[in-house]
RODO-2510 file (C-alpha; in nm, 4 decimals, decimal comma):
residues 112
     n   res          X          Y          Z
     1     x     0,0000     0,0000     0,0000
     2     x     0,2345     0,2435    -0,1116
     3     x     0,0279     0,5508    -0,1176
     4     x    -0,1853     0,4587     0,2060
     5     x    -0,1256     0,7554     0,4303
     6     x    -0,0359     0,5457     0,7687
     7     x     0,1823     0,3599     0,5760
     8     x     0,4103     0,6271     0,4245
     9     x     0,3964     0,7509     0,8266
    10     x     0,5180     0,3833     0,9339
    11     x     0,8164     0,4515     0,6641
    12     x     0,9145     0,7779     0,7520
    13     x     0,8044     0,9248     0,4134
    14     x     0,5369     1,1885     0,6403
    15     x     0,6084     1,3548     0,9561
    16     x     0,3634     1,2463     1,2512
    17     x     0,3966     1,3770     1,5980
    18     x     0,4346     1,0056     1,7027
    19     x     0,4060     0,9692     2,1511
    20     x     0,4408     0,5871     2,1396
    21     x     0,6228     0,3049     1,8746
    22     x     0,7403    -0,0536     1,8551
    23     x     0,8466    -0,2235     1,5787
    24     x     0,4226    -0,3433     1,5442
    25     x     0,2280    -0,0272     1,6067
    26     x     0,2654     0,3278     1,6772
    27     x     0,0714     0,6028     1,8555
    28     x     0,0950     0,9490     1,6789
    29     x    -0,1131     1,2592     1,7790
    30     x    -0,4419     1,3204     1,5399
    31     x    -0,3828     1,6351     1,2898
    32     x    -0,7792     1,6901     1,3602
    33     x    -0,8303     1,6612     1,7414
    34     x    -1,1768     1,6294     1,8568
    35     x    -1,1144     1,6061     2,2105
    36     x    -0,8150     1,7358     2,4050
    37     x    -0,6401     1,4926     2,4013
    38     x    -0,7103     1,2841     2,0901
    39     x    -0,4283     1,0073     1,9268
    40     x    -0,4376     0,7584     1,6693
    41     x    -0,3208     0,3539     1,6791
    42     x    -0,1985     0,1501     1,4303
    43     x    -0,0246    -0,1502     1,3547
    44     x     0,2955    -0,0913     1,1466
    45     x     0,1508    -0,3513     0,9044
    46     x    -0,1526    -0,2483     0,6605
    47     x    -0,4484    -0,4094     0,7216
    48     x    -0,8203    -0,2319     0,5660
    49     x    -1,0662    -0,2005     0,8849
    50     x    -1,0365    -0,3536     1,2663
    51     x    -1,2422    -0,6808     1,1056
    52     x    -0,9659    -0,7167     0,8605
    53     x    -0,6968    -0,6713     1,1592
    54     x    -0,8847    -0,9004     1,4101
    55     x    -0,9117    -1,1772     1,1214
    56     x    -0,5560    -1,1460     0,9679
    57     x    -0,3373    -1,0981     1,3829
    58     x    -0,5897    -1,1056     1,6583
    59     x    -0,3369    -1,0277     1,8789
    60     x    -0,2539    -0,7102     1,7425
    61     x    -0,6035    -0,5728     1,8000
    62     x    -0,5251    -0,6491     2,2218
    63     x    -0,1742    -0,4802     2,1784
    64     x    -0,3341    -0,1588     1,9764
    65     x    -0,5644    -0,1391     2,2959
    66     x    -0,2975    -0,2405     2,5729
    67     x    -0,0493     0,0506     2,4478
    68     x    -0,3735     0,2956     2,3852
    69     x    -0,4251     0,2688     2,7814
    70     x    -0,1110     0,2689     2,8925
    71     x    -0,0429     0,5824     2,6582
    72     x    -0,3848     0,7269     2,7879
    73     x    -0,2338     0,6438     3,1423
    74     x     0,0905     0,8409     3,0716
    75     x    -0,1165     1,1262     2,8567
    76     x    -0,2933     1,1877     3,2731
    77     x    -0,6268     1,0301     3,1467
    78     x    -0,8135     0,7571     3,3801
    79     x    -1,1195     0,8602     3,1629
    80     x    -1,1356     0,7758     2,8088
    81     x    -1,2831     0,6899     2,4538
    82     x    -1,1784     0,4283     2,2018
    83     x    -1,2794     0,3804     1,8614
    84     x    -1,2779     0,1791     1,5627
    85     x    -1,4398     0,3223     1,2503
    86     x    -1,4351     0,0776     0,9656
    87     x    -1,5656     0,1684     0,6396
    88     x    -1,6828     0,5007     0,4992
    89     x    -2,0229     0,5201     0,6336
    90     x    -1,8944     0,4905     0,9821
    91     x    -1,6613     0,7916     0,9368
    92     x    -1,3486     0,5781     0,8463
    93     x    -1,1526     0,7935     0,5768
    94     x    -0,8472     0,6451     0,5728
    95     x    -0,8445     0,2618     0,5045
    96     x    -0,5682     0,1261     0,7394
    97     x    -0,7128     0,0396     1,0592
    98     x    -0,6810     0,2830     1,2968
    99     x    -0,8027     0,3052     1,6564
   100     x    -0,8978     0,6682     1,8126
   101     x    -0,8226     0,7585     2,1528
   102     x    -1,0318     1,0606     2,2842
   103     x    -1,0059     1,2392     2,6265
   104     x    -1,0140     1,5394     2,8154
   105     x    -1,3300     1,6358     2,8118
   106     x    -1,6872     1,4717     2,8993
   107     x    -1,8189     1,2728     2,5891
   108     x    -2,1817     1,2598     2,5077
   109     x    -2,3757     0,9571     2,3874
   110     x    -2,4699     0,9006     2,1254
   111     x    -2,1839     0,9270     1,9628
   112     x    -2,2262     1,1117     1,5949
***
């Protein structure tokens, strides 16, 4: 996927302002934050949507959300969102799974 966005930030090719990384995922801050505090997980590998990610490395769905806490630990939240949008109707607009994390501020429900 040579022009998918998250990948050319896994390769270096686009600056991210990246808080967490291991050689499977990394944690950068969102370029759009909706919340005060509001970062983006992925795995280092391309996969589509979380479905795609959960069927291909199940595993790597539990470490995106282990490091998102831990991150949202060191970031001084005990309160937070996570979220998975997968395809375009549910908001996802760029197609390599991605996890949101949102806090800082009360969220309302429902969400959208």
């Amino acid at each position: 996927m040579s022009e998918c966005l998250f990948c050319r930030i896994v390769r270096g090719e686009l600056t991210a302002d990246i808080v967490h990384r291991t050689d499977s995922l990394m944690i950068f801050r969102d370029i759009a934050p909706q919340a005060p505090v509001h970062l983006v997980a992925i795995p280092t590998e391309h996969h589509v949507d979380a479905g795609a990610l959960a069927a291909e490395d199940p595993g790597a769905v539990g470490a995106l959300v282990t490091a998102a806490d831990q991150v949202a630990r060191l970031e001084g939240l005990t309160d937070y969102r996570l979220v998975f949008n997968s395809g375009a109707l549910a908001g996802q607009s760029v197609f390599h799974v991605h996890l949101h994390l949102l806090g800082g501020r009360a969220m309302g429900w429902p969400p959208g």
